[in-house]
Backbone bond lengths (Angstrom), bond angles and torsions (degrees), N, CA, C in turn:
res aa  C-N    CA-C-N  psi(-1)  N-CA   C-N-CA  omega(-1)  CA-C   N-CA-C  phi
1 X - - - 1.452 - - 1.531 108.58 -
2 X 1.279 122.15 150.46 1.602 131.73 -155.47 1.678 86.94 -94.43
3 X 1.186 120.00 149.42 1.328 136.67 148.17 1.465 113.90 -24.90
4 X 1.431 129.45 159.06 1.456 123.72 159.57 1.766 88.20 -97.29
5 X 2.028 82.23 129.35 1.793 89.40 160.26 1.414 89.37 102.20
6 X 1.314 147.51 -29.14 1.013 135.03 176.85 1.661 116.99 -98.63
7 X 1.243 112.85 158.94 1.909 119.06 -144.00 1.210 90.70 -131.82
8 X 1.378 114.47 123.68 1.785 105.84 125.56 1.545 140.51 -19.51
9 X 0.860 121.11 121.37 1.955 110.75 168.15 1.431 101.13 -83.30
10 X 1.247 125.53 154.82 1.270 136.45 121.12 1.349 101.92 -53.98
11 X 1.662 104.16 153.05 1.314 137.86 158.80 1.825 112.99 -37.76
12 X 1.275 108.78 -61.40 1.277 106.62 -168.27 1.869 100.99 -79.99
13 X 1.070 122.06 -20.35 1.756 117.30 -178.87 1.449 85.44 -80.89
14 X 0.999 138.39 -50.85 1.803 114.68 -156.30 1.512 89.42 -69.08
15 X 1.861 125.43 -46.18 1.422 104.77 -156.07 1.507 100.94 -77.83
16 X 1.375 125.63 -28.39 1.585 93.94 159.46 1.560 129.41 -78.93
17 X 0.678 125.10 12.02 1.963 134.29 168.96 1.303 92.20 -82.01
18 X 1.416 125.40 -60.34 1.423 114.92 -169.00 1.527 116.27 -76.22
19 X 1.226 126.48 -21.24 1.773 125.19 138.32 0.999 129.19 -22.87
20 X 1.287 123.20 -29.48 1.257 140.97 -152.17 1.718 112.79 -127.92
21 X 1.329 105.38 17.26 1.280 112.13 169.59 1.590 124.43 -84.76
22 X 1.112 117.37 -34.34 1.455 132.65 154.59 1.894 108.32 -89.11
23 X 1.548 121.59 167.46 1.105 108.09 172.53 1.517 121.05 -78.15
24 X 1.507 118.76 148.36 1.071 102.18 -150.69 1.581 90.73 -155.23
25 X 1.475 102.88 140.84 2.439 95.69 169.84 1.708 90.23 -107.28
26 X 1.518 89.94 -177.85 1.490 96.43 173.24 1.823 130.72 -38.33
27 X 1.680 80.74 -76.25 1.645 84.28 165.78 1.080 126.95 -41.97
28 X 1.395 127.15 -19.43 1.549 110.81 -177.39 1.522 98.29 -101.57
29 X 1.068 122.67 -28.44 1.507 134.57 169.67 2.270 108.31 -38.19
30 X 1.596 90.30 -53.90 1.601 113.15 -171.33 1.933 95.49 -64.22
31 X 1.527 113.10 -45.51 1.439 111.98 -170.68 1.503 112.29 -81.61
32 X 1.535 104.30 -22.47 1.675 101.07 -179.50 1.644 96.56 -82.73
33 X 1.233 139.52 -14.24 1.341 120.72 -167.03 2.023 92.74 -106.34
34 X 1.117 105.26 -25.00 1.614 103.47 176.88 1.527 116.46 -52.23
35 X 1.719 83.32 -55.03 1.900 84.64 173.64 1.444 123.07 -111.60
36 X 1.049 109.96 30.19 1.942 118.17 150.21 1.664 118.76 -91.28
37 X 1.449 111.48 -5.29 1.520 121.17 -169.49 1.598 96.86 -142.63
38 X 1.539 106.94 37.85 1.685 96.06 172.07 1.481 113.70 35.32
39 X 0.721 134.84 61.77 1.846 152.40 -174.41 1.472 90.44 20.18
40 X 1.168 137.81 43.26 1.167 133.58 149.99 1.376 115.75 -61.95
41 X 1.626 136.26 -27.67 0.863 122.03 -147.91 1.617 88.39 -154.77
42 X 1.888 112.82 95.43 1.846 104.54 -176.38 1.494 95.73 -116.00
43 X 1.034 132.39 82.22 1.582 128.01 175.73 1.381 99.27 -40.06
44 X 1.517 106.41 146.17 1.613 131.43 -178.82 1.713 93.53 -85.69
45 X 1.363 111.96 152.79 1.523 122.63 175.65 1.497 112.53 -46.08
46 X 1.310 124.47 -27.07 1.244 114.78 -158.60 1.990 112.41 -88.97
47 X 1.844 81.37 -26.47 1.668 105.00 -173.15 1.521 92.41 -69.23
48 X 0.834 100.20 -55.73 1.787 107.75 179.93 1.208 118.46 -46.25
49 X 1.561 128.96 -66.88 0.945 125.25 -168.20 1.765 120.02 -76.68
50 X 1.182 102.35 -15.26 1.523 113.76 160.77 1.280 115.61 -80.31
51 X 1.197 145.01 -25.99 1.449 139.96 164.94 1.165 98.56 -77.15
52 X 1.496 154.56 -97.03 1.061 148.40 154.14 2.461 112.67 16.25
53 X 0.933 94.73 -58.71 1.541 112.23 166.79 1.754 107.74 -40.08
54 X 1.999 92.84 -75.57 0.848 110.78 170.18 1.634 136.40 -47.44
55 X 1.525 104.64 -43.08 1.555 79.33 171.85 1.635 126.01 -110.27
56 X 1.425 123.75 23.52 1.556 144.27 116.22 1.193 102.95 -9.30
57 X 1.651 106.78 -76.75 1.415 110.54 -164.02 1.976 121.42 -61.99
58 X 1.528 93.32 -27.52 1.238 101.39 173.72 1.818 127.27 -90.35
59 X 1.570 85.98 22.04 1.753 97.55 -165.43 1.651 108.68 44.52
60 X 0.787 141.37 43.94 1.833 144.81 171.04 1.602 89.91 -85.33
61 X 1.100 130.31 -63.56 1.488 140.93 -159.74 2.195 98.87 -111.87
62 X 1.462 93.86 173.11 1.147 88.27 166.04 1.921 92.39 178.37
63 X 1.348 84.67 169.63 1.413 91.33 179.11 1.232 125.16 -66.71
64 X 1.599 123.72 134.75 1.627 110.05 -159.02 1.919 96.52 -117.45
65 X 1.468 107.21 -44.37 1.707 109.22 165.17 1.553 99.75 -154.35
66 X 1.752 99.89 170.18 1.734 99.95 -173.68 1.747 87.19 -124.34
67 X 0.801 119.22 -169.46 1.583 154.67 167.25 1.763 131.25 -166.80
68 X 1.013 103.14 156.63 1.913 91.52 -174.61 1.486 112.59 -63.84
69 X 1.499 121.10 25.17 1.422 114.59 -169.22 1.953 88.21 -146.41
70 X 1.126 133.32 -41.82 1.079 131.74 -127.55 1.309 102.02 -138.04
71 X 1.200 121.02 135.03 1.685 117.52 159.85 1.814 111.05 -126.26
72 X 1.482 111.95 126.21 1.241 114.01 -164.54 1.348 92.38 -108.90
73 X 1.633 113.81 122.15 1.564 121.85 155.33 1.630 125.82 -75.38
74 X 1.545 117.87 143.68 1.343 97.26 143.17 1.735 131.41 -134.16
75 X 1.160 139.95 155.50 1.289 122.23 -168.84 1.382 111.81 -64.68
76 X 1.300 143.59 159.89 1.259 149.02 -138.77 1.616 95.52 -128.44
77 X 1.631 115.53 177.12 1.363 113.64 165.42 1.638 119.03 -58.75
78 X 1.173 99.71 -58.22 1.516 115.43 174.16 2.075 112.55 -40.55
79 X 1.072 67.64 -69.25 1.884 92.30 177.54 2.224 81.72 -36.25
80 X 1.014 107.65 -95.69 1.429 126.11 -141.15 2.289 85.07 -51.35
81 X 1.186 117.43 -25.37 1.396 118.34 175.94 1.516 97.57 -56.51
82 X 1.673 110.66 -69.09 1.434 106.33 -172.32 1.279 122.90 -43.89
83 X 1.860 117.51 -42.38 1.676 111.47 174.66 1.518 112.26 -77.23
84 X 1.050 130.27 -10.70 1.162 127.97 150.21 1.768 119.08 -32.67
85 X 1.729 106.82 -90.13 1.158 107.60 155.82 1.064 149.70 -45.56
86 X 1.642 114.22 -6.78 1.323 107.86 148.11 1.287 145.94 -91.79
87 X 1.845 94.67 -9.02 1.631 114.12 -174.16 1.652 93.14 -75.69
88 X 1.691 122.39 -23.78 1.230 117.38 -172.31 1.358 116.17 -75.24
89 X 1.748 107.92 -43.53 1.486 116.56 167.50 1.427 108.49 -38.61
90 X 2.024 120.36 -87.06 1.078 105.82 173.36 1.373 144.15 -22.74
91 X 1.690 116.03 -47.12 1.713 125.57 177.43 2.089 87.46 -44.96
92 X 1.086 118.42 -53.01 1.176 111.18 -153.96 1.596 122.94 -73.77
93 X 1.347 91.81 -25.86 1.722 113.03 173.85 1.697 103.25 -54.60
94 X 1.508 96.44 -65.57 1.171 116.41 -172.87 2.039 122.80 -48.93
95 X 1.198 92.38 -46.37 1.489 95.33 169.56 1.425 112.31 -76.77
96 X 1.333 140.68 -52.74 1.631 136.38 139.60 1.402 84.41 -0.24
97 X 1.274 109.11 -110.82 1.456 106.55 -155.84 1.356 147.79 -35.70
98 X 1.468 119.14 -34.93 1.048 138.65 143.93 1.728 135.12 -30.95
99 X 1.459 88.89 -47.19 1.593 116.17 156.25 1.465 116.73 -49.42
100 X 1.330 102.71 -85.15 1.205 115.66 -171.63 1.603 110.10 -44.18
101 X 1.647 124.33 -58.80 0.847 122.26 160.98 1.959 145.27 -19.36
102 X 1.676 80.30 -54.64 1.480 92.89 179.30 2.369 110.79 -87.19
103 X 1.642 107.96 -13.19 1.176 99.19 153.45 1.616 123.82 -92.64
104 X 1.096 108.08 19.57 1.280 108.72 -178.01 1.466 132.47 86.14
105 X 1.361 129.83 -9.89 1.172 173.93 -142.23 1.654 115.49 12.84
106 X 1.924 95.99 52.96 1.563 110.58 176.03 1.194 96.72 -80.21
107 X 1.180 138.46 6.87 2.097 119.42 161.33 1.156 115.38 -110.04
108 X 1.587 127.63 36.30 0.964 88.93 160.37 1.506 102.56 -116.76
């Protein structure tokens, strides 16, 4: 059972949270998640810049420097706690599955 207070990510909030582990602007945010997911996964400007928005608002990320062209994020303590707990969630999904898989999945 999950913590009280602690969330799921979507797919696209963790892979931009984890963009945001080094400093990082959008565009590089859009190219680090393009080619960490074999371009499986190119968020459109709007997805982006609203997650990005979004987790500002949630202090996860925050502003690290600006320029007249550029705004560079970086993930925060908090921020890098939450992908923490989710890289742990996943580890756990993932072995579940694996499991189940390799018994065939007559228990469940």
């Amino acid at each position: 059972m999950r913590e009280c207070g602690s969330e799921t990510l979507t797919e696209i909030t963790y892979l931009v949270l984890a963009a945001f582990c080094q400093p990082n602007h959008g565009y590089g945010a859009l190219k680090f998640i393009s080619e960490n997911t074999n371009n499986r996964v190119i968020p459109g400007a709007g997805t982006l810049y609203g997650a990005i928005n979004s987790l500002v608002k949630k202090e996860w990320i925050s502003l690290y420097e600006q320029n007249d062209r550029k705004k560079i994020y970086l993930i925060t303590d908090e921020g890098r706690e939450i992908l923490n707990k989710e890289v742990n969630r996943l580890k756990e999904c993932y072995v579940l599955g694996k499991e189940v898989l390799k018994s065939g999945g007559e228990d469940l």
